[in-house]
N, CA and C of each residue as an Amber inpcrd file, in Angstrom:
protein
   624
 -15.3500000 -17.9690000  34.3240000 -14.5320000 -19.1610000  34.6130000
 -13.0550000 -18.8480000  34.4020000 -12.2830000 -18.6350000  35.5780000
 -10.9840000 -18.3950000  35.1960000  -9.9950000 -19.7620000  35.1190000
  -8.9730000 -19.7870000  34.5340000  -8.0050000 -20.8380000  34.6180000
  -6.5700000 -20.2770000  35.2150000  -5.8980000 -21.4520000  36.2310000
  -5.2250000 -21.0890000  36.9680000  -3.8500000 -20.9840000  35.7140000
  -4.1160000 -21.4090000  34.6240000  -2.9340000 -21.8620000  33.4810000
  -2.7820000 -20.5110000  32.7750000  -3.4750000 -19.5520000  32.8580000
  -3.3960000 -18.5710000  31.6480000  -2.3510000 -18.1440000  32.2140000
  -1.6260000 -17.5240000  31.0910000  -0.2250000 -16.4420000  31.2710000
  -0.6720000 -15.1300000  32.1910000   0.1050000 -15.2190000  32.9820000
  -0.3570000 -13.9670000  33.8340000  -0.0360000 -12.6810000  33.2350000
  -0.3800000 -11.6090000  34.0400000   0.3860000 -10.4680000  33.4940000
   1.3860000  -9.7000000  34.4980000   2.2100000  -9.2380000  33.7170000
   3.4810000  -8.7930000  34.7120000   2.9430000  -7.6910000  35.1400000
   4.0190000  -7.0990000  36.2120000   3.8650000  -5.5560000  36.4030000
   4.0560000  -4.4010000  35.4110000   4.5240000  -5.2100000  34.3230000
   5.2150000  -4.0420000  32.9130000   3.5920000  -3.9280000  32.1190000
   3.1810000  -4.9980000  32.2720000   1.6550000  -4.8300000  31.2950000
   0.8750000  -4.5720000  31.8580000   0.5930000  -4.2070000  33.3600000
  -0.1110000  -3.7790000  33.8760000  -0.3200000  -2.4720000  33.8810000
   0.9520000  -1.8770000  33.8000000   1.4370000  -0.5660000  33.6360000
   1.1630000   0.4740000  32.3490000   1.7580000  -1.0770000  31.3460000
   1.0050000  -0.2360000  29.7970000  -0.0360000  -0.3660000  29.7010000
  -1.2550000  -1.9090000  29.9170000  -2.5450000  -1.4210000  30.3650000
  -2.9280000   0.0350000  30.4810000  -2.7680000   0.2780000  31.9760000
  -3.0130000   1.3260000  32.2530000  -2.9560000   2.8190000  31.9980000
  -1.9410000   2.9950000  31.2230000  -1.6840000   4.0420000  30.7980000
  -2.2680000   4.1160000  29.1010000  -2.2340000   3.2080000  28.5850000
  -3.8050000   3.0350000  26.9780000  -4.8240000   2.9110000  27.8310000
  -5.3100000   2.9630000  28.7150000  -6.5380000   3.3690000  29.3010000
  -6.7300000   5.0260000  29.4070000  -5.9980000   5.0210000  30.3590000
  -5.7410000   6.4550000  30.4690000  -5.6390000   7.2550000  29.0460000
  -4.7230000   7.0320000  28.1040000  -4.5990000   8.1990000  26.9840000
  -5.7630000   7.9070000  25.9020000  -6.3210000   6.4820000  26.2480000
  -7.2030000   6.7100000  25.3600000  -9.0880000   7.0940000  26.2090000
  -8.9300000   7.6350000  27.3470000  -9.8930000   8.4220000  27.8370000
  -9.6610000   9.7500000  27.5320000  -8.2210000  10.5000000  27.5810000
  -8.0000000  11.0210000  26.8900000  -8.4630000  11.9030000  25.5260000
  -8.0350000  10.3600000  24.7920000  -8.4290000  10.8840000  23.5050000
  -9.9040000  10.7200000  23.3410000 -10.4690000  10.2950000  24.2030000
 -12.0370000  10.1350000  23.6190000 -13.0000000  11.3690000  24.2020000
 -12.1750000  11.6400000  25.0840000 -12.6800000  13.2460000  25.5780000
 -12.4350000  14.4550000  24.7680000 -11.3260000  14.3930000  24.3010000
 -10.6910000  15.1690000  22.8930000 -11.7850000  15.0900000  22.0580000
 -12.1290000  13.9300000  21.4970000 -12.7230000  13.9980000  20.2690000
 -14.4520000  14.0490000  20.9390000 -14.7290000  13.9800000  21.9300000
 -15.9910000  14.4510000  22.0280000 -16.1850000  16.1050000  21.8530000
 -15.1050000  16.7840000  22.7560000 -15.3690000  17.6740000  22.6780000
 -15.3470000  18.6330000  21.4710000 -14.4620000  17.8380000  20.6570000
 -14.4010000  18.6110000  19.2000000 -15.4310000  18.0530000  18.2530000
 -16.0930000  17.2210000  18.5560000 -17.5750000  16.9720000  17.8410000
 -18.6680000  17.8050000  18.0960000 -19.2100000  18.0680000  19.4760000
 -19.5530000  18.9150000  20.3450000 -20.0010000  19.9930000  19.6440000
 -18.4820000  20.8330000  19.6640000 -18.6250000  22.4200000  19.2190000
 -18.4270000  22.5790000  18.0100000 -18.2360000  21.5050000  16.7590000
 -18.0720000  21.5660000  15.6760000 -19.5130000  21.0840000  14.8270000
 -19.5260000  19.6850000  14.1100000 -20.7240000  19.3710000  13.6620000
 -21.8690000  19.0730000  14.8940000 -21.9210000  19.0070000  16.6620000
 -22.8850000  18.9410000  16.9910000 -23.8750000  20.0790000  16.7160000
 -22.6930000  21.5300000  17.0310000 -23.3550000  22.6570000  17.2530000
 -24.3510000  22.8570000  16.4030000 -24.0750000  22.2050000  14.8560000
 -24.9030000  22.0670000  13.4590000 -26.0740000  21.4060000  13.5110000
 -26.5860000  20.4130000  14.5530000 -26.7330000  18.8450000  14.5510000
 -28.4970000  19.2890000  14.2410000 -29.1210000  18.5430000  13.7770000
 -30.2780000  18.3020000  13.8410000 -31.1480000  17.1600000  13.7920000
 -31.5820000  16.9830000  14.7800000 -31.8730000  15.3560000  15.2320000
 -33.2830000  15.2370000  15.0550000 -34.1300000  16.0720000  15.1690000
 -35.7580000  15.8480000  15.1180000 -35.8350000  15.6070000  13.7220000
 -36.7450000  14.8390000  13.0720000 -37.8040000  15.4110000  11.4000000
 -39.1340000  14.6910000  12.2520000 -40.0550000  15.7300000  11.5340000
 -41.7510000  15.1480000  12.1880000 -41.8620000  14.4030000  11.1760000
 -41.2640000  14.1040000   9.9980000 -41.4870000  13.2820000   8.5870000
 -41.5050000  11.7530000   9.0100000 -40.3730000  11.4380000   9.9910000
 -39.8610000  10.1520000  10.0320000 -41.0300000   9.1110000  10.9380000
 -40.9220000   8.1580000  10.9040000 -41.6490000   7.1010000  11.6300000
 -41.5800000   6.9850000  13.3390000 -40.2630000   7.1030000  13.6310000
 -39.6780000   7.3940000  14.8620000 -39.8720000   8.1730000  15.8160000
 -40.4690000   8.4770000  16.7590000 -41.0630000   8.7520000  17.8880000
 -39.7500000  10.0640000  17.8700000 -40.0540000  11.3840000  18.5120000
 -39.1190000  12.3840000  18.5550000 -37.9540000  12.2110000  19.7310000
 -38.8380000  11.2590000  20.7540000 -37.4180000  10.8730000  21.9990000
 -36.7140000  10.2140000  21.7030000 -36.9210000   9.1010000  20.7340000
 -35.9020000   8.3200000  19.7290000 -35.3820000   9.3020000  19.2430000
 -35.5360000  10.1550000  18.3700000 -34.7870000  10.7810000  17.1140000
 -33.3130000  11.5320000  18.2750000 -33.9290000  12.0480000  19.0120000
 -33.3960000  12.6030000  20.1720000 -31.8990000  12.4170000  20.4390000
 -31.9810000  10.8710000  20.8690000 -30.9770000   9.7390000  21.1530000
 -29.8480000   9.4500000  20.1450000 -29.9420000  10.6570000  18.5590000
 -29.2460000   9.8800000  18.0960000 -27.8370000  10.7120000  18.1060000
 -28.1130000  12.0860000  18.6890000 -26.5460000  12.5690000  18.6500000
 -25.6860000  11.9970000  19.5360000 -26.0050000  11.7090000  20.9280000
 -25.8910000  10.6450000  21.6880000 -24.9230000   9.6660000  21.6950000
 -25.7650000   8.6450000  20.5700000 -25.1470000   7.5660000  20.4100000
 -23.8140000   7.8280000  19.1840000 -23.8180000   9.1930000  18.3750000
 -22.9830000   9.0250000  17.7630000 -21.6580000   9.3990000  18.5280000
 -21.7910000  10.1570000  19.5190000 -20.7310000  10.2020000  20.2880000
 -20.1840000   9.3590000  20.8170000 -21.1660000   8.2890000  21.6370000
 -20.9200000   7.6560000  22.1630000 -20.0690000   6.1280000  21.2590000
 -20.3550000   6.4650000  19.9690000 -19.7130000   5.5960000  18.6710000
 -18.1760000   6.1270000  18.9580000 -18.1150000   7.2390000  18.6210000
 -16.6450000   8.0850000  18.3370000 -15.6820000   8.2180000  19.6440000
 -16.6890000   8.4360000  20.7740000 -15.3460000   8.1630000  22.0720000
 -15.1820000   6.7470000  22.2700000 -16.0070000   6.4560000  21.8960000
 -15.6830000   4.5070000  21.9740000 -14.7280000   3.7200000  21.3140000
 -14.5990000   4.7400000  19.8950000 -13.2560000   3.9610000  19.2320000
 -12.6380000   5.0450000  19.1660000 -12.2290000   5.7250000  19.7820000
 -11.0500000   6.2020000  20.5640000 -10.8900000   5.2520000  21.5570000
 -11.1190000   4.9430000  22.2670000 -10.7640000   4.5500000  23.5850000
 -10.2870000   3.2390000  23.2790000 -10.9370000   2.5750000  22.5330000
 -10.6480000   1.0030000  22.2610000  -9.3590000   1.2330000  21.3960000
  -9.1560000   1.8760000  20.8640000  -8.1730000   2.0240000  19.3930000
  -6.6130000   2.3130000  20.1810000  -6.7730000   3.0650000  21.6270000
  -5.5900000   2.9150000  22.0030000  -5.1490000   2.0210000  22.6680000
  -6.5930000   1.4690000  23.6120000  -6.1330000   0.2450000  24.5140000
  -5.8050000  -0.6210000  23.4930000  -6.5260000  -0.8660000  22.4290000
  -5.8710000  -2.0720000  21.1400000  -4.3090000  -1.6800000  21.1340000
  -3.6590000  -0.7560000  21.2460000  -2.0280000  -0.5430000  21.2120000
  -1.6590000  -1.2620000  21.9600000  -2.4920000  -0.7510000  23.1130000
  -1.7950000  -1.1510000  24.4080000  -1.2210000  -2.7180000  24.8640000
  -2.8200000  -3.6190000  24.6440000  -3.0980000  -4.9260000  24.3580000
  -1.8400000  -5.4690000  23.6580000  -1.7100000  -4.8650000  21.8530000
  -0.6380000  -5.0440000  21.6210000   0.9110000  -5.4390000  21.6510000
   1.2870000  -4.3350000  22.8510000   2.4220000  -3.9730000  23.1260000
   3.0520000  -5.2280000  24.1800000   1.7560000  -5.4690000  25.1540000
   1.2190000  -6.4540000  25.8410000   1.8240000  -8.1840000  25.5590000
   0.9700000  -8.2170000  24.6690000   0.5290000  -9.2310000  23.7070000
   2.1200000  -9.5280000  23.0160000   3.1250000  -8.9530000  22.4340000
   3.7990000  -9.1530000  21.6430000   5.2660000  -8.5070000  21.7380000
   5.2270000  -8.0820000  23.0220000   6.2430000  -7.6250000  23.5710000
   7.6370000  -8.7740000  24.4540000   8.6930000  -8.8230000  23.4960000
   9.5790000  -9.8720000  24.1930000   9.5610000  -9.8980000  25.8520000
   9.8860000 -11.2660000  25.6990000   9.8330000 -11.9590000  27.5020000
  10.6800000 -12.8220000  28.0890000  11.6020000 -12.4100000  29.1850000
  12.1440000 -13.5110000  29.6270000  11.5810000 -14.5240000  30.2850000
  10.6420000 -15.2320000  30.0880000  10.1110000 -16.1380000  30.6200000
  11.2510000 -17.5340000  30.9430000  10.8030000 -18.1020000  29.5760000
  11.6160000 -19.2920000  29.1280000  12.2700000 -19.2260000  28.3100000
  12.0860000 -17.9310000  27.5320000  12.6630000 -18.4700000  25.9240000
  11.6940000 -18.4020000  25.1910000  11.1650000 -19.0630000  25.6050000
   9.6290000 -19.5490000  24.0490000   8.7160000 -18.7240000  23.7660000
   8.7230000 -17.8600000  22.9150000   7.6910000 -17.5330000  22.2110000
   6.2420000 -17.8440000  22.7270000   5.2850000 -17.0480000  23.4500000
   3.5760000 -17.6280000  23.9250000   2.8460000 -17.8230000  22.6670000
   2.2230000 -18.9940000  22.4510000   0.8720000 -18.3890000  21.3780000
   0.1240000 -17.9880000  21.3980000  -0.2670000 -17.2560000  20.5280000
  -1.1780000 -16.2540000  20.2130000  -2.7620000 -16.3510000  19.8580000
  -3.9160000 -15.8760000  20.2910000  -5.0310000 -16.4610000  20.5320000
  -5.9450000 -15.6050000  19.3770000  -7.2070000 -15.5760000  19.1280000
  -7.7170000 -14.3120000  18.5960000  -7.9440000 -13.1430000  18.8600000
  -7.7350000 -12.9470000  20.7160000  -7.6410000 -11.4610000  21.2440000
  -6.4560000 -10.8550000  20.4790000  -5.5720000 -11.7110000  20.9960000
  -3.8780000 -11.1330000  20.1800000  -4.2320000 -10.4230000  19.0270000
  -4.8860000 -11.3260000  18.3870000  -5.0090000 -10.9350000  16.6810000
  -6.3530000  -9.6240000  16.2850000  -6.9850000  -9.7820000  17.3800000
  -7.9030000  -8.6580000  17.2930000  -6.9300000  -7.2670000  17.7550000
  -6.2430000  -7.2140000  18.3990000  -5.4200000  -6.3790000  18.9950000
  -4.3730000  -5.9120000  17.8700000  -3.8670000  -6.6960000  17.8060000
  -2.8080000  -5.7440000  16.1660000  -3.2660000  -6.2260000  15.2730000
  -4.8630000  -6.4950000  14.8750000  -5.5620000  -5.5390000  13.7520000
  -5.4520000  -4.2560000  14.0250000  -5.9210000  -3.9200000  15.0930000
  -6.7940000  -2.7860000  15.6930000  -5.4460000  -1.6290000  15.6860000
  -4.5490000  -1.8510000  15.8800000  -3.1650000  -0.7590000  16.0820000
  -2.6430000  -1.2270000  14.8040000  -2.2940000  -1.9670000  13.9360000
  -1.5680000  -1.5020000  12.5450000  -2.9830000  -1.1730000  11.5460000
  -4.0900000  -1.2290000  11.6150000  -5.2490000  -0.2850000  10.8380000
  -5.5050000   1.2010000  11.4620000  -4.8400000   1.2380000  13.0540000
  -5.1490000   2.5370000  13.2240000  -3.8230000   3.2640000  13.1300000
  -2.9920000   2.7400000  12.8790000  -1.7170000   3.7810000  12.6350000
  -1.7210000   4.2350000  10.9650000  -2.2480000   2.9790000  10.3500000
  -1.8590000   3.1870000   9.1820000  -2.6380000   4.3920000   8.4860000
  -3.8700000   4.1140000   8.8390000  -4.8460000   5.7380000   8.6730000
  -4.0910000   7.0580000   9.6410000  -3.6280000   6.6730000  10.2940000
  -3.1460000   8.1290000  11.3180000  -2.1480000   8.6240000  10.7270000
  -1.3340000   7.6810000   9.9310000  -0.3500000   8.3830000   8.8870000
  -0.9810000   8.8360000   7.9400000  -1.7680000   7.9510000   7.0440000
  -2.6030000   9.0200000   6.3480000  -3.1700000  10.4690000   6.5320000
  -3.7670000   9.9130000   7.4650000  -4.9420000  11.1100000   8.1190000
  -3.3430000  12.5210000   8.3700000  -2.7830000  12.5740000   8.8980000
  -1.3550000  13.2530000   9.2020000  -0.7570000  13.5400000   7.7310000
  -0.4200000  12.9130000   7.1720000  -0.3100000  13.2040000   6.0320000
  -1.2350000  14.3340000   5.4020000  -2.7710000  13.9940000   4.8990000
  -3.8240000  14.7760000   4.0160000  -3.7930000  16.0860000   5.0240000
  -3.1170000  16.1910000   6.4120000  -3.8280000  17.3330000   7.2380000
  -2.2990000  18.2910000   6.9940000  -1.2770000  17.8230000   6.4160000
  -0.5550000  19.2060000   6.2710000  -0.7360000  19.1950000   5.4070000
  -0.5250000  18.7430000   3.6870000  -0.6990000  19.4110000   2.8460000
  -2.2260000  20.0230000   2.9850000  -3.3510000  19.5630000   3.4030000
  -4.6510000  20.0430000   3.0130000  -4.9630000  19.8510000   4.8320000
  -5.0850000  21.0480000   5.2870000  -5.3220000  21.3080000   6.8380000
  -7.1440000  21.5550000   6.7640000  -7.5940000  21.2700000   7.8010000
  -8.6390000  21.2010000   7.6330000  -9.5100000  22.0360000   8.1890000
 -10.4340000  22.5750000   7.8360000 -10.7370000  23.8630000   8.0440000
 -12.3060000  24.0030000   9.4840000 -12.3370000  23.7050000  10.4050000
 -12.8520000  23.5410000  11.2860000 -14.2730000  24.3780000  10.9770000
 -15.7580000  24.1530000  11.2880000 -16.8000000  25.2840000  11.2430000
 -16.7050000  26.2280000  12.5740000 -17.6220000  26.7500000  12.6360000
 -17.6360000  28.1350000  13.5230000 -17.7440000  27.6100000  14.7080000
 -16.8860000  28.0990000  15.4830000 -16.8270000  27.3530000  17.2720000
 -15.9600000  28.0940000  17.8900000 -16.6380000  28.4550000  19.5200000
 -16.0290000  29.8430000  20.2390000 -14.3730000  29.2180000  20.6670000
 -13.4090000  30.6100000  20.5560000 -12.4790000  30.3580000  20.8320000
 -12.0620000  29.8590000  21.7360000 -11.3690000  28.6330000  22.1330000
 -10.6540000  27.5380000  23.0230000 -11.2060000  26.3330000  22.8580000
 -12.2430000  26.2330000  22.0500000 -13.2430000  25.1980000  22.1560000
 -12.3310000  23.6940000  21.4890000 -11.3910000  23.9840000  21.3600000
 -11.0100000  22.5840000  20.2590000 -10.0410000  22.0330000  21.7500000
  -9.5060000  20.5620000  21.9240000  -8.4820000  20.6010000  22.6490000
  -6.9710000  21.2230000  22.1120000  -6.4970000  21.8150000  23.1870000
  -5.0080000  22.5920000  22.6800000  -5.7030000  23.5030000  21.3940000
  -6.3580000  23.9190000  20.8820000  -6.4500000  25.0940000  20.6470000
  -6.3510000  24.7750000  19.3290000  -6.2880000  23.3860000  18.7240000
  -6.3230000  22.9120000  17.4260000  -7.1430000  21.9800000  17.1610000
  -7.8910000  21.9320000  15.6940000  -9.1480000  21.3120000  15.4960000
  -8.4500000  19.9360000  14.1960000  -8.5810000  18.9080000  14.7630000
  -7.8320000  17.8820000  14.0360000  -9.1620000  16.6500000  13.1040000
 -10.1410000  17.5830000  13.3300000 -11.1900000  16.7930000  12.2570000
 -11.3970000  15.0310000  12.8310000 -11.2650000  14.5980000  14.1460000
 -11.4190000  13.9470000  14.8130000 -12.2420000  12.5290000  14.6540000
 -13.4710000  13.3460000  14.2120000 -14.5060000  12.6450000  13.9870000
 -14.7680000  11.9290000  12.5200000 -14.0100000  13.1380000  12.1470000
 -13.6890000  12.3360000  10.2570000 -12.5980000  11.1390000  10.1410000
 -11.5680000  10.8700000  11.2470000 -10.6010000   9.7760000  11.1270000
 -11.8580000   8.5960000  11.8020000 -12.6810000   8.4890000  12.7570000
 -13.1460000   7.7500000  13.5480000 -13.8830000   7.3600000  12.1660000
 -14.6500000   7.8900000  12.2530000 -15.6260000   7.5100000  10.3660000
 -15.2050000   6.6760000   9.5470000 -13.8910000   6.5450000   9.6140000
 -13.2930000   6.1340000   8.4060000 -12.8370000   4.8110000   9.1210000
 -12.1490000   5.2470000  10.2400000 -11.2650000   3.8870000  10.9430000
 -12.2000000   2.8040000  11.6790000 -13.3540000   3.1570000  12.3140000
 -14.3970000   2.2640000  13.1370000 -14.5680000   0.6800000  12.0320000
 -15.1090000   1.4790000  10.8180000 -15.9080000   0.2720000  10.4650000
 -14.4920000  -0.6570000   9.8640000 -13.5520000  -0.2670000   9.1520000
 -12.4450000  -0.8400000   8.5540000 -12.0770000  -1.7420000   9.8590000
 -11.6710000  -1.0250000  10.6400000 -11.2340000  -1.9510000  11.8690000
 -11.6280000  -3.2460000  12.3380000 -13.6160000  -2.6190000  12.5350000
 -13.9520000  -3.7120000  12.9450000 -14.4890000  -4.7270000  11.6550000
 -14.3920000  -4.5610000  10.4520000 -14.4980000  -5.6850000   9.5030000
 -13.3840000  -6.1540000   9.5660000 -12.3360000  -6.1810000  10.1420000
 -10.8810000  -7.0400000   9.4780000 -10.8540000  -7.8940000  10.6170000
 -11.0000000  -7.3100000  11.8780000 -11.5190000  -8.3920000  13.1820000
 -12.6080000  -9.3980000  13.0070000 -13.9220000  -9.2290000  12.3690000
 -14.6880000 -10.0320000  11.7980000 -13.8510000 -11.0930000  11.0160000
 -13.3360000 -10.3640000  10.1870000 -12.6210000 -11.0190000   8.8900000
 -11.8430000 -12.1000000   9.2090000 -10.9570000 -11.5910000  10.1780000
  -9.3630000 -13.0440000  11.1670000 -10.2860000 -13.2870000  11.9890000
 -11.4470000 -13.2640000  12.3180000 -11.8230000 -14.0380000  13.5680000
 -12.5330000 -15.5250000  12.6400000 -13.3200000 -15.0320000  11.6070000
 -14.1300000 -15.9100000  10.9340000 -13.2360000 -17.1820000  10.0250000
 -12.0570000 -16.2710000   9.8300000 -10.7460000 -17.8150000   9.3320000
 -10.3540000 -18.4390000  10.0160000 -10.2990000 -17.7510000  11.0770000
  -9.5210000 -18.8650000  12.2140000 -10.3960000 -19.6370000  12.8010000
 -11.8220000 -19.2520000  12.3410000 -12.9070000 -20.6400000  13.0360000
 -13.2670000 -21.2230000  12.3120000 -12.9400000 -20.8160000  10.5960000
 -13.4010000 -21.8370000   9.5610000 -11.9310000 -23.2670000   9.3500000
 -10.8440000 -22.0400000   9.2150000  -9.6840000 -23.2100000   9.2850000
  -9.5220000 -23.9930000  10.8270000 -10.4670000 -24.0340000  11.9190000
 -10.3860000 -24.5070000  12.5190000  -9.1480000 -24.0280000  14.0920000
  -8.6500000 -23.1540000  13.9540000  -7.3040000 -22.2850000  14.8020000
  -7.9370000 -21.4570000  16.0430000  -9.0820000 -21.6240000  15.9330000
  -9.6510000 -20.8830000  17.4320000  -9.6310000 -21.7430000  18.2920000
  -8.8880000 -21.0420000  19.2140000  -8.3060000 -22.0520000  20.5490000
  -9.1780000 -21.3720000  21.6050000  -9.0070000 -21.7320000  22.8420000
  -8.9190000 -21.5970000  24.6120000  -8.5040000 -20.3930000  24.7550000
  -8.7050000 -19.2010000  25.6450000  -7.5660000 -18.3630000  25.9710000
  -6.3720000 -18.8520000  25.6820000  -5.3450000 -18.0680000  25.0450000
  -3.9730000 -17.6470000  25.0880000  -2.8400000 -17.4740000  26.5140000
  -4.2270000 -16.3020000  27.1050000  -2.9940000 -15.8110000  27.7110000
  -4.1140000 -14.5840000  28.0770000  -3.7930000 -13.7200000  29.4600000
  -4.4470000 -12.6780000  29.5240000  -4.9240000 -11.7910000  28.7920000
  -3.5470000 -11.7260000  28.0970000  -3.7880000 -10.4730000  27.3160000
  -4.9470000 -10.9430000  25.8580000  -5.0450000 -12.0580000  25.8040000
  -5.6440000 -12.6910000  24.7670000  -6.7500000 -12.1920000  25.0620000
  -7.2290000 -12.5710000  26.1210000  -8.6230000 -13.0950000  26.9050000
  -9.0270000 -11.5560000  26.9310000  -8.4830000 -10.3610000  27.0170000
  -8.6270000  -8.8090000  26.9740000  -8.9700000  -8.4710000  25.3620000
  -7.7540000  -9.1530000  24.9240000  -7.8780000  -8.6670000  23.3660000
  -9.6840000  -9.0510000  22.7490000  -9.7670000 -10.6750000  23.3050000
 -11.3610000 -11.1250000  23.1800000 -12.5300000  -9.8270000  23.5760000
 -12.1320000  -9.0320000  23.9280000 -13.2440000  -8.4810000  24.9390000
 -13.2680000  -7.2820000  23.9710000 -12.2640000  -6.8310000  23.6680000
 -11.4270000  -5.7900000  22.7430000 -12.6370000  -5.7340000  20.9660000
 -12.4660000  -7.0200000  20.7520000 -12.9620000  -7.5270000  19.2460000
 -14.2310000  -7.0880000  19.7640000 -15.5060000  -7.7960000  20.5490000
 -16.4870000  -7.8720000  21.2450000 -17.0160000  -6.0240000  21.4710000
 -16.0330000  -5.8910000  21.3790000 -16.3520000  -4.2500000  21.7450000
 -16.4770000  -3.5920000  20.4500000 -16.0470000  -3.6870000  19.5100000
 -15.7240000  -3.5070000  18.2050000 -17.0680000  -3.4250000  17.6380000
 -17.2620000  -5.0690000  17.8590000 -18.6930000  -5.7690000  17.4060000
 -19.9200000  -3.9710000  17.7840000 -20.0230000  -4.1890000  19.1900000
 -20.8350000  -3.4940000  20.0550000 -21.6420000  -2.2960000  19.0990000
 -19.9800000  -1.3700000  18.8540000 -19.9590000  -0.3280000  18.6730000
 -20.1250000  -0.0190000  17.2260000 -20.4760000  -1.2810000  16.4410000
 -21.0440000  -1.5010000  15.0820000 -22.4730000  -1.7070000  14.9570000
 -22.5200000  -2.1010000  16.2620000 -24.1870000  -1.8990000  16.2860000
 -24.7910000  -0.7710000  16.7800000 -23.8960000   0.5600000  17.7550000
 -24.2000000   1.6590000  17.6620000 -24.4640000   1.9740000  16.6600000
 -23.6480000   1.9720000  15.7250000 -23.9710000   2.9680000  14.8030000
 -24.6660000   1.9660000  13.9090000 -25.4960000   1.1490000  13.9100000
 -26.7020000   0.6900000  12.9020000 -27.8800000   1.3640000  13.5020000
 -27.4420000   1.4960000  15.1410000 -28.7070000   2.2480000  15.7800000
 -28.9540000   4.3040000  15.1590000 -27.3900000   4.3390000  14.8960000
 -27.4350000   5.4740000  14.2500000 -28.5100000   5.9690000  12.8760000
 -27.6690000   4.9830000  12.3770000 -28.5950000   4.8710000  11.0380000
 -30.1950000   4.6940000  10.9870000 -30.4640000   4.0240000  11.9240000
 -31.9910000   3.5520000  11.9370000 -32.5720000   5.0020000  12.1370000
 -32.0490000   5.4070000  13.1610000 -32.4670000   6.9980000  14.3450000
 -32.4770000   7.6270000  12.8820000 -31.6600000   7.6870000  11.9130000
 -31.3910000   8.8760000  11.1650000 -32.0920000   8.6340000   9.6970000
 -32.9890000   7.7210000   9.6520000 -33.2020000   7.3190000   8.1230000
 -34.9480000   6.6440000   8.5850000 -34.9800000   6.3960000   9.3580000
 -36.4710000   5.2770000   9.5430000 -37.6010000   6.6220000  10.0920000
């Protein structure tokens, strides 16, 4: 159901859209491939111990990838959304309000910068020491432990989106779409959600 009232989007946000699409396919190709040749090469997915059928067990390196390029990909379009979302406008003057996409959206980019400084930080003093993987195999030729920032940043992320989504429907502040970029950012959170239930599917695959 679209409404003819929502804030449209310009040609400038269409543009940054597009290009946090782009870098964060990018980056989710990056970090597959350095999962890949690093802890996949290690990976061991069968036990005959477990309850779980072996084509299940199968499925679960899979899905952990499919966890880790996923928040890559979302983590930049969340910039993007952002930039979007909160970027001055000559419209009228006035300030748009802001919906819960908005707010799912810079969760999602000031929790992922703030670890990326971290993460940047712990990696010069203490660089990280990659396992055995044939030469070129990392992107650019450097191994940035990829999969260890995603680990850390997925679930934080998506609990703080839980977190502002669930106040703003207890204090009553969840509105209508915003505004496009809102109505994206909605989809944004939703994805979050998704990819939290990957990885419960992880867990199940890896423990049941």
């Amino acid at each position: 159901m679209g409404r003819s009232d929502l804030t449209p989007l310009t040609r400038v946000d269409i543009l940054i859209l597009t290009a946090s699409a782009l870098l964060g396919a990018v980056l989710a190709l990056a970090t597959d491939r350095e999962y890949v040749v690093t802890h996949g090469q290690n990976f061991s997915a069968v036990n005959p111990h477990r309850q779980l059928p072996v084509r299940l067990q199968l499925h679960r390196h899979t899905m952990i990838r499919v966890a880790h390029d996923g928040s890559a990909a979302l983590t930049v379009l969340g910039i993007g959304l952002t930039l979007v979302a909160f970027r001055p406008r000559s419209d009228d003057g006035r300030p748009r309000r802001k919906g819960p996409g908005d707010v799912a959206a810079a969760l999602t980019t000031a929790l992922a910068l703030a670890f990326a400084v971290r993460w940047a930080f712990e990696a010069v003093i203490r660089p990280p020491t990659p396992p055995l993987a044939p030469n070129g195999a990392f992107p650019l030729g450097v191994y940035l432990n990829l999969y260890g920032y995603w680990v850390e940043a997925r679930p934080q992320i998506t609990a703080a989106v839980t977190g502002a989504w669930s106040v703003l429907a207890l204090l009553g502040f969840w509105r209508r779409d915003a505004g496009r970029s809102d109505r994206l950012g909605r989809r944004l959170g939703a994805a979050w959600f998704a990819l939290w239930g990957v990885q419960g599917v992880v867990y199940v695959l890896a423990w049941y």
